[in-house]
C-alpha positions as CSV (number, residue, x, y, z in Angstrom):
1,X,40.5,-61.4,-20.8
2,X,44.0,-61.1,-21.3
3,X,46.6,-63.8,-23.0
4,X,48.0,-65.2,-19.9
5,X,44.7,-65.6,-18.2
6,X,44.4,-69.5,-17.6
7,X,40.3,-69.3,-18.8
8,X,42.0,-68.0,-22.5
9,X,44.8,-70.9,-22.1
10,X,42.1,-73.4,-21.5
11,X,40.1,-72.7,-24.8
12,X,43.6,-72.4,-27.1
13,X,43.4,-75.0,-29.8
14,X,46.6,-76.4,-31.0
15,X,46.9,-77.5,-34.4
16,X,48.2,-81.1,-34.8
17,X,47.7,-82.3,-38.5
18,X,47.1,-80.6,-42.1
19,X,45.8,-82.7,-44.4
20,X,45.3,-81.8,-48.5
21,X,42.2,-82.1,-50.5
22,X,42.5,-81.1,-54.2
23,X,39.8,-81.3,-56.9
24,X,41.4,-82.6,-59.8
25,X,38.4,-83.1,-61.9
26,X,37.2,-80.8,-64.5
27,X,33.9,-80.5,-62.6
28,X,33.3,-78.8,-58.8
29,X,34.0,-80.7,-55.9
30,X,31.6,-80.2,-52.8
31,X,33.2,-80.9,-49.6
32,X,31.7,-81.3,-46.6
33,X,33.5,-81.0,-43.2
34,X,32.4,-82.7,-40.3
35,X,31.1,-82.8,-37.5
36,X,29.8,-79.3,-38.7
37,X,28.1,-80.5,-41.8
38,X,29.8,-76.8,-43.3
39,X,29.9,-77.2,-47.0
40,X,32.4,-75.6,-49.6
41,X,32.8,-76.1,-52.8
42,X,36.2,-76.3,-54.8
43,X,36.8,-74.9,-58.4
44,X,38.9,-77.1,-60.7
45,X,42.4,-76.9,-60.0
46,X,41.8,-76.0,-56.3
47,X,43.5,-77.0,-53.0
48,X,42.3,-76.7,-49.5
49,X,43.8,-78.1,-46.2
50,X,41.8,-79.6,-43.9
51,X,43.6,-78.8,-40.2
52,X,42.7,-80.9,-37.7
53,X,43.6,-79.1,-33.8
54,X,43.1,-80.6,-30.2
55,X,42.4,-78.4,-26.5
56,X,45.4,-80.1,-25.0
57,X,44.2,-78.7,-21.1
58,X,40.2,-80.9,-22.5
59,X,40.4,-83.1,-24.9
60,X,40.7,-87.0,-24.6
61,X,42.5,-88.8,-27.5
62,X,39.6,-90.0,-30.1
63,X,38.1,-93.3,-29.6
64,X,39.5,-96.0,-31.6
65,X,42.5,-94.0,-32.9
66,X,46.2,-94.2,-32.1
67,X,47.4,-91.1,-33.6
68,X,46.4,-87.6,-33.1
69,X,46.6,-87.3,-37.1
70,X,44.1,-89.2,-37.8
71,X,41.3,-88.0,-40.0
72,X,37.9,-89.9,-41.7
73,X,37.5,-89.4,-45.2
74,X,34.5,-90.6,-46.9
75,X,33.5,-90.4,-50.3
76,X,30.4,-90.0,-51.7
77,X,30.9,-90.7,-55.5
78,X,33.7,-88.6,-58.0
79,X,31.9,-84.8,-57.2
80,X,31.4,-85.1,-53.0
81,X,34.2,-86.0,-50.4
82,X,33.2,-85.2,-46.6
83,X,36.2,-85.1,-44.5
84,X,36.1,-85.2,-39.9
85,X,39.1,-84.2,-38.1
86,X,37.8,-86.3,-35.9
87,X,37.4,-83.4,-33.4
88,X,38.2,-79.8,-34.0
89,X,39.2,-78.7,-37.8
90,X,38.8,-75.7,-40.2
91,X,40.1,-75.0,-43.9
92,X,42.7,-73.4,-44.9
93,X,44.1,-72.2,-48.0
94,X,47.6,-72.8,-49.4
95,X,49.1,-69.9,-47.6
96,X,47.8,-71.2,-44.0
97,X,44.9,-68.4,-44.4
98,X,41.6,-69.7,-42.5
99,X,38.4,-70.0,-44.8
100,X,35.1,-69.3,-44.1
């Protein structure tokens, strides 16, 4: 399938939002993305970026949001966050890099 082939176009995910989560305890911070239920779990002193993206050709603004920026953030006492980009997200780290 080649770049300008309008099946690849389709499935392109453009990123819209970057949000930070840093784990500023002296403990490690589990965080949980959603709607994936992935788990990853922060050292002291580290930083992550949650990036939220949208299918502009599929996807439907989220229900009961104005903004495409908008993320859910729940937490789940001082050592657990879980974070949805209300759609598609990933991690990153400071330098943009994806994480697995």
């Amino acid at each position: 399938m080649s770049l300008g082939d309008p099946q690849h176009e389709a499935n392109t995910l453009t990123p819209v939002a970057r949000m930070s989560i840093a784990n500023d305890s002296d403990d490690v911070l589990r965080l949980t993305l959603e709607p994936y239920a992935s788990d990853y779990w922060l050292a002291p002193g580290e930083t992550v970026y949650v990036v939220k993206a949208i299918n502009e050709k599929h996807d439907r603004p989220e229900s009961g949001t104005s903004s495409a920026q908008h993320f859910y953030v729940h937490y789940h006492g001082p050592a657990w966050v879980m974070v949805s980009p209300n759609g598609h997200g990933w991690l990153e780290d400071a330098d943009g890099n994806a994480l697995d």
